[in-house]
N, C-alpha and C positions, 0 to 999 in steps of 0.2 A: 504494500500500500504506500502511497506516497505519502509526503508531507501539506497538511492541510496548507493553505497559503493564506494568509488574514492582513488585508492593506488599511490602514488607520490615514483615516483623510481628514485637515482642518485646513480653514482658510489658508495659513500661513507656512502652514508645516515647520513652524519651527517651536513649537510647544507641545501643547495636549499630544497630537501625534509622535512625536518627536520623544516624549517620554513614554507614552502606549508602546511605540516598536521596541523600544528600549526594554521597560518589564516583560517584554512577550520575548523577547530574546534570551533575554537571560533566564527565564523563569520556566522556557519551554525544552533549554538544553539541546536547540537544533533540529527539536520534532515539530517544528512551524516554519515556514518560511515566510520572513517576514515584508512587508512592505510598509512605506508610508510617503505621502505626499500631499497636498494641499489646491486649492483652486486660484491662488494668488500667493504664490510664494514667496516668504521674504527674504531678507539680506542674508542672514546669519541665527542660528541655534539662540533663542532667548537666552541670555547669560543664568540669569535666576534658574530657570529649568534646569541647566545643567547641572549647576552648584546643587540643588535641590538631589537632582539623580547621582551624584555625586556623595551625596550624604549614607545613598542604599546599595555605595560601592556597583555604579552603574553609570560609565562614561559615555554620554552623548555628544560628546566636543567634537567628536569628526563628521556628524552628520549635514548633509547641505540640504537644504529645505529644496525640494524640487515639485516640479508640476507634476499635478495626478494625471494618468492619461488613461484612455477607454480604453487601454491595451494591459493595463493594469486592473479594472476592475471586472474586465473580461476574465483575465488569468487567476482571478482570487474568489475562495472558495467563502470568505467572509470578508463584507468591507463593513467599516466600525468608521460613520460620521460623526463630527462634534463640531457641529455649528458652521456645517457648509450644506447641510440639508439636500438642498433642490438641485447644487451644482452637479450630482453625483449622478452620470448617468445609468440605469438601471436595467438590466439585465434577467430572464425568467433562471432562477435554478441557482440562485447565491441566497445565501441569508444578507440580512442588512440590518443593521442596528445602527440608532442616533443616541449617543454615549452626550448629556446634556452636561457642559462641565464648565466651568465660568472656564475664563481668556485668563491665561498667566501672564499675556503681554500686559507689559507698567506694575506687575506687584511685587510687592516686597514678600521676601523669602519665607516669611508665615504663613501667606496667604498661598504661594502656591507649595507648599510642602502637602498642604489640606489637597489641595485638585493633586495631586503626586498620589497621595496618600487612596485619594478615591479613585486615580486610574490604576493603582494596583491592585486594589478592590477584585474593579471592574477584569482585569486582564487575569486574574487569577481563577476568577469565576467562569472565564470562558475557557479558559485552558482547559477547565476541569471540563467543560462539554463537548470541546473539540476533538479531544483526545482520548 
């Protein structure tokens, strides 16, 4: 059997997803193959985010916020939005989930430890049904 493939899309791709791909990598040990991309991608890896992933011994620093493409959400067996909704286009025979998780861009490292702390939640619980 192959490895499930689960792509994590946010506007920017350099947060929420950004730390999603992150927990699902580490967390799934290479039994997931991961993706992650955004609809309007920014410059660079939110600083906070990292420092945050950082904290649960899980380095985001090389990640480059890149464009989602239909060629990616063709190839993935789950895509996981968070506040890109409608941009995602949609395909019969994937699940799809919208992960509702405030914006870590502009917060201070308390605030997004909580959204950190809730996409590990989130990504643990789907490991457990993916797998």
């Amino acid at each position: 059997m192959t490895n499930p493939t689960v792509l994590f899309v946010c506007i920017h791709n350099a947060g929420r997803s950004q730390m999603a791909a992150g927990y699902m990598s580490a967390l799934s040990n290479g039994r997931v193959t991961v993706r992650s991309g955004g609809s309007e991608p920014g410059s660079e890896i939110n600083p906070t985010a990292i420092a945050a992933m950082a904290e649960e011994g899980i380095d985001i620093s090389q990640g480059v916020p890149q464009l989602m493409t239909t060629e990616q959400v063709r190839g993935s067996d789950v895509v996981i939005t968070m506040g890109c909704g409608d941009v995602c286009p949609i395909f019969p025979g994937k699940r799809y989930e919208d992960w509702s998780l405030d914006d870590p861009a502009g917060q201070g490292i308390e605030s997004v430890r909580v959204i950190r702390d809730d996409i590990k939640a989130r990504v643990t619980a789907l490991l457990a049904e993916i797998l």
